[in-house]
N, C-alpha and C positions, 0 to 999 in steps of 0.2 A: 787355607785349610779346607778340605773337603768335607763337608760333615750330612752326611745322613737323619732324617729327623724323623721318629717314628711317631707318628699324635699330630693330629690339628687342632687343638685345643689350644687352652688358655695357656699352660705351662708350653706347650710345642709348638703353637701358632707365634707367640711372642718374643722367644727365645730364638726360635728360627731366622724370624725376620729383622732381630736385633745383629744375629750375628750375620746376615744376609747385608746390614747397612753397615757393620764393621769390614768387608770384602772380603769373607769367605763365600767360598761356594755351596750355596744348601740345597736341599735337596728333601721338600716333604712327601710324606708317604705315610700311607693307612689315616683313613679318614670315611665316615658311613657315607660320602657322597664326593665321587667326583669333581663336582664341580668347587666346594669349598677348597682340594687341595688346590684347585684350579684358579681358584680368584688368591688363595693368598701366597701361592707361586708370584703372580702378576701383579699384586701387591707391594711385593718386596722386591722383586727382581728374581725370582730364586727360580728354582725347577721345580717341579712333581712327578713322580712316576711311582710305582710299585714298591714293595718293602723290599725285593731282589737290585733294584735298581739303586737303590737308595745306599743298600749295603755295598755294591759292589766297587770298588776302589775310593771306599769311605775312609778319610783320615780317623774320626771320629762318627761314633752315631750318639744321640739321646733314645731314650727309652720316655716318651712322655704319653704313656694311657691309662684310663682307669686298668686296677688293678684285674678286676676280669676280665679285659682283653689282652692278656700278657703272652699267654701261653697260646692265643693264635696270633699274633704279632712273630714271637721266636719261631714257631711254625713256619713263618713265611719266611723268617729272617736266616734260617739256615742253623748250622753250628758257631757261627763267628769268630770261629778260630782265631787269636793274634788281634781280634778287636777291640778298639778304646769303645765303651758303652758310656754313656753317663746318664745312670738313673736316676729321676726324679719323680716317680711314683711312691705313694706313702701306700700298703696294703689293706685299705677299707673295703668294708661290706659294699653293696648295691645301695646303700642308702646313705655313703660318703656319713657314716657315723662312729664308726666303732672297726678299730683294729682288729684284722683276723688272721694277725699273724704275732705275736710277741713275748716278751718273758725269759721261753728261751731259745727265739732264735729273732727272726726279723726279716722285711722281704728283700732289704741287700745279702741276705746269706740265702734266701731261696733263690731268688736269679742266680747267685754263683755255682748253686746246683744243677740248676738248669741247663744251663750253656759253661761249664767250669774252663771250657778254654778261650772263655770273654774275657778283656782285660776289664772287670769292674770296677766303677768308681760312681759313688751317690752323693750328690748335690743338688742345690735349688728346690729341695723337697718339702723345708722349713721356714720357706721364703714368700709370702704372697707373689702372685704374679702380676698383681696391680701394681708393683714396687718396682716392676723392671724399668716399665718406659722411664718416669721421673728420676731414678738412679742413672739410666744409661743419659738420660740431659746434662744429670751432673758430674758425668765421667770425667775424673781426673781433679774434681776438687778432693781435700783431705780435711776430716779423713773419711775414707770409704764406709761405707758398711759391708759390712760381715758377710759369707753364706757358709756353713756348714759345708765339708768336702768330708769323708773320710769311704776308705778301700784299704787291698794290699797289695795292690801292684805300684810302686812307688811314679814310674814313668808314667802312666794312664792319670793317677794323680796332677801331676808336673804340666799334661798337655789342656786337663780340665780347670787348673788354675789358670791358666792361658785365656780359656774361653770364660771363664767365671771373669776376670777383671775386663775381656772384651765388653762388658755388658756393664761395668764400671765397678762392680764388688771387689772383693777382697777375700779369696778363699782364707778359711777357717778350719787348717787339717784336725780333723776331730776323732782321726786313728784308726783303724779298719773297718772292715766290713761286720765285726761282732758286735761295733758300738750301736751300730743301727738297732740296735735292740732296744737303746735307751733314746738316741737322737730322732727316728718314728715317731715315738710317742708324746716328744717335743713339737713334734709340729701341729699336734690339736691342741697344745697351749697356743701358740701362733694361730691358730684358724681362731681361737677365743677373742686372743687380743685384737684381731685384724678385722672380722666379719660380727663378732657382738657384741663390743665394747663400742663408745664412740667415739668419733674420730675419723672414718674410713681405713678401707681397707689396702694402703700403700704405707705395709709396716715394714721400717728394718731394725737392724739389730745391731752390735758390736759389743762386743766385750772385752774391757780392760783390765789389766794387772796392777794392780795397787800397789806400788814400793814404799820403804819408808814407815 
């Protein structure tokens, strides 16, 4: 699969190169300095080029930036007509504290405003991203952990759980793009338990159904 990766960071840098070592083809883009898309192209094996390039015959793209670089990211990225997006941006301030989007709406329902002929689909947003490498070692023991998936485009869903278990997880359909309004605000419980509780910050999750 060809997937475009928009973020060199922690959630787009690692994700990238996880699914770079599963044999798709990646492709990072947007990043404040050349050269980091450039070592972790080379890194992983992957490509780098422009956010035009990235999108253009992208099976999939990620959406992975702070939330104030969003709307110059889409900018570059076009209309994305007919596009698998999978976002993983939570909408915090500049000081990565405080939601500035929720109640009653969420930023999976703003990006679907934004670009409304993007196939969206939000994952990995409630997930540290210190838990990928050590989950994707354990790919394929059971049982998995968890990640949060939910949209409304059923198919974009279908190709993200794809990529969700490529990395050894277990998507978690958690229902459209309106529940983001509650599953957001889940993921500063997750920043709680993972970054100031102790323990370190390589948390997962799963959730089971009690019968009986």
């Amino acid at each position: 699969m060809k997937i475009g990766i928009f973020g060199s960071g922690l959630m787009g840098g690692k994700l990238g190169t996880l699914w770079a070592a599963s044999g798709h083809d990646v492709t990072f883009a947007y990043a404040r300095s050349a050269s980091k898309l450039e070592r972790l192209a080379q890194d992983s094996g992957a490509a780098h080029g422009s956010v035009a390039e990235a999108v253009e015959g992208a099976d999939a793209l990620l959406l992975a930036v702070h939330w104030s670089r969003v709307g110059d990211v889409l900018d570059q990225a076009g209309d994305l007509a007919g596009k698998i997006v999978l976002n993983c941006c939570v909408p915090l301030d500049a000081a990565n504290r405080d939601l500035v989007v929720g109640t009653t709406s969420s930023g999976a329902e703003e990006l679907a405003k934004m670009r409304p002929e993007a196939r969206w689909v939000s994952c990995f947003n409630t997930t540290p991203s210190e838990s990928f490498a050590p989950v994707f070692a354990r790919k394929g023991q059971a049982p998995a952990p968890q990640v949060f998936i939910y949209g409304d485009d059923s198919g974009a869903k279908d190709i993200a759980g794809q990529l969700i278990r490529d990395i050894g997880f277990e998507p978690l359909d958690t229902g459209g793009l309106r529940n983001g309004r509650y599953i957001e605000p889940f993921a500063m419980a997750t920043v709680e338990l993972a970054y100031v509780q102790p323990g370190g910050p390589a948390l997962t999750y799963r959730f089971t159904k009690l019968r009986g």
